[in-house]
MMTF fields as JSON, N, C-alpha, C and O atoms, coordinates in Angstrom:
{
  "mmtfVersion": "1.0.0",
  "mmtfProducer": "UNKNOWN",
  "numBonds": 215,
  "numAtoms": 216,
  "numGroups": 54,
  "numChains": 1,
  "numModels": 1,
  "chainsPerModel": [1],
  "groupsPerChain": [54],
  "chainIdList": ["A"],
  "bondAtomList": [4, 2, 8, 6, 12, 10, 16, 14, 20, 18, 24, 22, 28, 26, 32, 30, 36, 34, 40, 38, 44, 42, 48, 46, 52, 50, 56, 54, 60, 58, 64, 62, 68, 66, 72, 70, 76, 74, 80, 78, 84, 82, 88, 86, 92, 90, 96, 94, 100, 98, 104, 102, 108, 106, 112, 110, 116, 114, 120, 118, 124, 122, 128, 126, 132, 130, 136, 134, 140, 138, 144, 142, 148, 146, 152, 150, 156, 154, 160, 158, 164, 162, 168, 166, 172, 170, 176, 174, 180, 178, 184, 182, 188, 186, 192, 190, 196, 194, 200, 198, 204, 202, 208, 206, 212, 210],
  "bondOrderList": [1, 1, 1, 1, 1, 1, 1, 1, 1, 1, 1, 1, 1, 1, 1, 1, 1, 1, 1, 1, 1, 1, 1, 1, 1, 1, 1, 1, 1, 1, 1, 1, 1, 1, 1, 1, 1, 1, 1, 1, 1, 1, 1, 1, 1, 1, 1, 1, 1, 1, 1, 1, 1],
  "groupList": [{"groupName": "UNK", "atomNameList": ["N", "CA", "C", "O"], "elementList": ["N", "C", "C", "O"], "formalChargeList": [0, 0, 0, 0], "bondAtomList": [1, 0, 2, 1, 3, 2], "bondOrderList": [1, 1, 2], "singleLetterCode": "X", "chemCompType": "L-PEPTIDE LINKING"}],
  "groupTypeList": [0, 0, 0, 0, 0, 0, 0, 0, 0, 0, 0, 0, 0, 0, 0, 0, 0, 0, 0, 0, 0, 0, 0, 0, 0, 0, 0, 0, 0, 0, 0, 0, 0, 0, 0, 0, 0, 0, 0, 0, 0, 0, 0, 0, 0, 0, 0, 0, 0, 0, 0, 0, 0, 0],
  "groupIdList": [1, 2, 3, 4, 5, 6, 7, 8, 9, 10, 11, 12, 13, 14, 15, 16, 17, 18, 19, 20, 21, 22, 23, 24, 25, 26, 27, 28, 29, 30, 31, 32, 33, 34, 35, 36, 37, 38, 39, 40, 41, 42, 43, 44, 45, 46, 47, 48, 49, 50, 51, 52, 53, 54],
  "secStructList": [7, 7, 6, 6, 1, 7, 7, 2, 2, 2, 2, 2, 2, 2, 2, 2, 2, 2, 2, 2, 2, 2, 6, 7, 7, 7, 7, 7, 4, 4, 4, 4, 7, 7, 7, 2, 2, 2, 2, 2, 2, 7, 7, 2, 2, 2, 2, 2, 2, 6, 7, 7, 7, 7],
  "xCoordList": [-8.006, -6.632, -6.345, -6.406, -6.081, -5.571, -3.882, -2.91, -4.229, -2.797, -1.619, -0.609, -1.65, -0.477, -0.049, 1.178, -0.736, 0.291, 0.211, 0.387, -0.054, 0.035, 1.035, 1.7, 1.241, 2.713, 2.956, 2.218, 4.0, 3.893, 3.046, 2.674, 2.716, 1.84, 0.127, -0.627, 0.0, -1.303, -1.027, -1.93, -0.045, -0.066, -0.15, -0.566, 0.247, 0.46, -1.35, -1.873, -1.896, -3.77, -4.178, -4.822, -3.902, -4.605, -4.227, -5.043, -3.701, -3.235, -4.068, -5.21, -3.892, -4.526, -6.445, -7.329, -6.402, -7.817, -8.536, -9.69, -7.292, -7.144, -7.919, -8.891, -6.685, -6.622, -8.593, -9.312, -8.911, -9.826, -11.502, -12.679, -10.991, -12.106, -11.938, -13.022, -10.893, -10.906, -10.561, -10.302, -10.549, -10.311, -8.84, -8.752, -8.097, -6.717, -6.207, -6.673, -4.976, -3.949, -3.136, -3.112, -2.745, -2.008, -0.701, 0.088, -0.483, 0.44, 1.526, 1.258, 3.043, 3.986, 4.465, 5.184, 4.14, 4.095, 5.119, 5.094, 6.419, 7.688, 8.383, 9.413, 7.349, 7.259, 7.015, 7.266, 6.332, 5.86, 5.986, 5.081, 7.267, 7.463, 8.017, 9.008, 6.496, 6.966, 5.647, 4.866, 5.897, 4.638, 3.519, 3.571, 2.853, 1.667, 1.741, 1.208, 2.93, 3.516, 4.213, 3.998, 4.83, 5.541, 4.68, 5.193, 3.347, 2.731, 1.48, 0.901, 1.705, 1.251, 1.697, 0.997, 2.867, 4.037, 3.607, 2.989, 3.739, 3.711, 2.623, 1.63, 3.462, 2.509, 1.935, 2.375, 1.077, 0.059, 1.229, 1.18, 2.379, 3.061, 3.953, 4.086, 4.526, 5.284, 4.343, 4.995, 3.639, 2.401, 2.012, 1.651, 2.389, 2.138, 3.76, 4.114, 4.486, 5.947, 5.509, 5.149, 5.168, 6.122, 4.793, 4.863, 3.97, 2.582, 2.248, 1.21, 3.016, 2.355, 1.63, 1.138, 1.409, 0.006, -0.956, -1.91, -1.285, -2.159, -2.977, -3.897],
  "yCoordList": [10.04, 9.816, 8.315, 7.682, 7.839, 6.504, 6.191, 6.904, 4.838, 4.359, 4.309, 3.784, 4.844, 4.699, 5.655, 5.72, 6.784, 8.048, 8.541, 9.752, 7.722, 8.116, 8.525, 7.541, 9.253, 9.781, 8.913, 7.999, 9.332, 8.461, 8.796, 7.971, 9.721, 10.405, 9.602, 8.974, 9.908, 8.747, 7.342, 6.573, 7.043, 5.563, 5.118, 4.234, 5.854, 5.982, 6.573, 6.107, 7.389, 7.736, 6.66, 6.247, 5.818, 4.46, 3.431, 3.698, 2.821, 2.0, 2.689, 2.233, 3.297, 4.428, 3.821, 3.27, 4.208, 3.446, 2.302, 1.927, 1.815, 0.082, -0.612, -1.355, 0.215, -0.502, 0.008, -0.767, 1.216, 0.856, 0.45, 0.392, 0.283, -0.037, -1.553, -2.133, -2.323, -3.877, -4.22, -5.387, -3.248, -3.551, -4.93, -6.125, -4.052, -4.624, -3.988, -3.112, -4.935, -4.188, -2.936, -2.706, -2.401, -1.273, -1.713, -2.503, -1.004, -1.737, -0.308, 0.758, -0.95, 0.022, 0.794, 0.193, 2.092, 2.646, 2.672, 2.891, 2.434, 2.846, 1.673, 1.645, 0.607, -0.588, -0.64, -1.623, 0.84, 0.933, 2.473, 3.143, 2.691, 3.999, 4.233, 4.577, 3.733, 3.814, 4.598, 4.995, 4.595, 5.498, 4.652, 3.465, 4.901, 3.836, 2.656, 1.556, 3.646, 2.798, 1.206, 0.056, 1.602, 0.753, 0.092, -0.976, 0.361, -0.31, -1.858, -2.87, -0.995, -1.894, -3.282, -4.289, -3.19, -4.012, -4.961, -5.891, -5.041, -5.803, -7.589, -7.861, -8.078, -9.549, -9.544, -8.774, -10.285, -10.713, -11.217, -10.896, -12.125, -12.451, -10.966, -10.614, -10.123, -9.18, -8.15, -7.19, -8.093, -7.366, -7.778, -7.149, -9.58, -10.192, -9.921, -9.448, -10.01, -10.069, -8.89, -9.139, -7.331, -6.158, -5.97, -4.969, -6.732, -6.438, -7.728, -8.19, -8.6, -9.805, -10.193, -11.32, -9.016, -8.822, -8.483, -8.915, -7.989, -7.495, -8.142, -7.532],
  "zCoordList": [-9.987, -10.431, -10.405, -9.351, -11.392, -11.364, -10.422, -10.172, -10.152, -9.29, -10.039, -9.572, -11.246, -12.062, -11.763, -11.837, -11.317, -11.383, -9.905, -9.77, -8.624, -7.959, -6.797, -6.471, -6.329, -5.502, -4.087, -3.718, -3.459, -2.272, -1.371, -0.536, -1.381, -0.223, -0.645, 0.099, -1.914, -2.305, -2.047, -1.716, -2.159, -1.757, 0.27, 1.019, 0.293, 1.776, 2.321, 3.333, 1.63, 1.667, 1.666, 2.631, 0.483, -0.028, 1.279, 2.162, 1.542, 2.768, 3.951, 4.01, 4.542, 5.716, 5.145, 5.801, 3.899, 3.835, 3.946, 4.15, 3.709, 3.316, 4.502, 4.638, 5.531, 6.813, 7.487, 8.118, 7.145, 8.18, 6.994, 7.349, 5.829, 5.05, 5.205, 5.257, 5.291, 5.621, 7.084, 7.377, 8.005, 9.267, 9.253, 9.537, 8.843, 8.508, 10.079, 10.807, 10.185, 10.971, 10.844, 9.634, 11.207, 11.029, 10.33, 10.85, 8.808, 8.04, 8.446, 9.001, 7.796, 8.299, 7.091, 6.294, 6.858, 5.911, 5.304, 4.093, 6.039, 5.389, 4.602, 3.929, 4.964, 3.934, 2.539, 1.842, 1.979, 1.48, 0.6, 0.103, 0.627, 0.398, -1.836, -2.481, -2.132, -3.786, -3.64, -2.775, -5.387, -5.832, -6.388, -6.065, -6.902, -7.673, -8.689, -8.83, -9.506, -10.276, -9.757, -10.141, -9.05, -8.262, -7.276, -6.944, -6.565, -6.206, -6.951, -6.556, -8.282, -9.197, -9.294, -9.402, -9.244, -9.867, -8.897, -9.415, -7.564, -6.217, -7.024, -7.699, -6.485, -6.469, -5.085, -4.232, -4.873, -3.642, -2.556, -1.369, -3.173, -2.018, -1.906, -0.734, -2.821, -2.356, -1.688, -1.28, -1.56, -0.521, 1.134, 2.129, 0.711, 2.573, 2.489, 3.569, 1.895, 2.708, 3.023, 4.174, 2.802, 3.085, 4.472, 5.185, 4.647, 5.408, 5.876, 5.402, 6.887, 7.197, 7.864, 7.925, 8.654, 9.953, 9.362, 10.01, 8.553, 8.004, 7.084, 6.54]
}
């Protein structure tokens, strides 16, 4: 399934992966409560703002 159509619950899978496929910090999901579409959109800085530990 592509990230265009993905729901919040996939976006919220994807992160959960994120974190232990890049040994990221634990990001705060509710930072993050769009769908794929909307995760698309994100620039690199609107990604460290919503995740700055990470």
């Amino acid at each position: 399934l592509q990230p265009i159509y993905w729901s919040r619950d996939d976006v919220a899978q994807w992160l959960r992966w994120a974190e232990k496929e890049f040994s990221l910090r634990p990001i705060e999901s509710n930072t993050f409560e769009m769908n794929g579409k909307a995760l698309l959109l994100l620039t690199k800085e609107d990604f460290r703002y919503r995740s700055p530990h990470s």
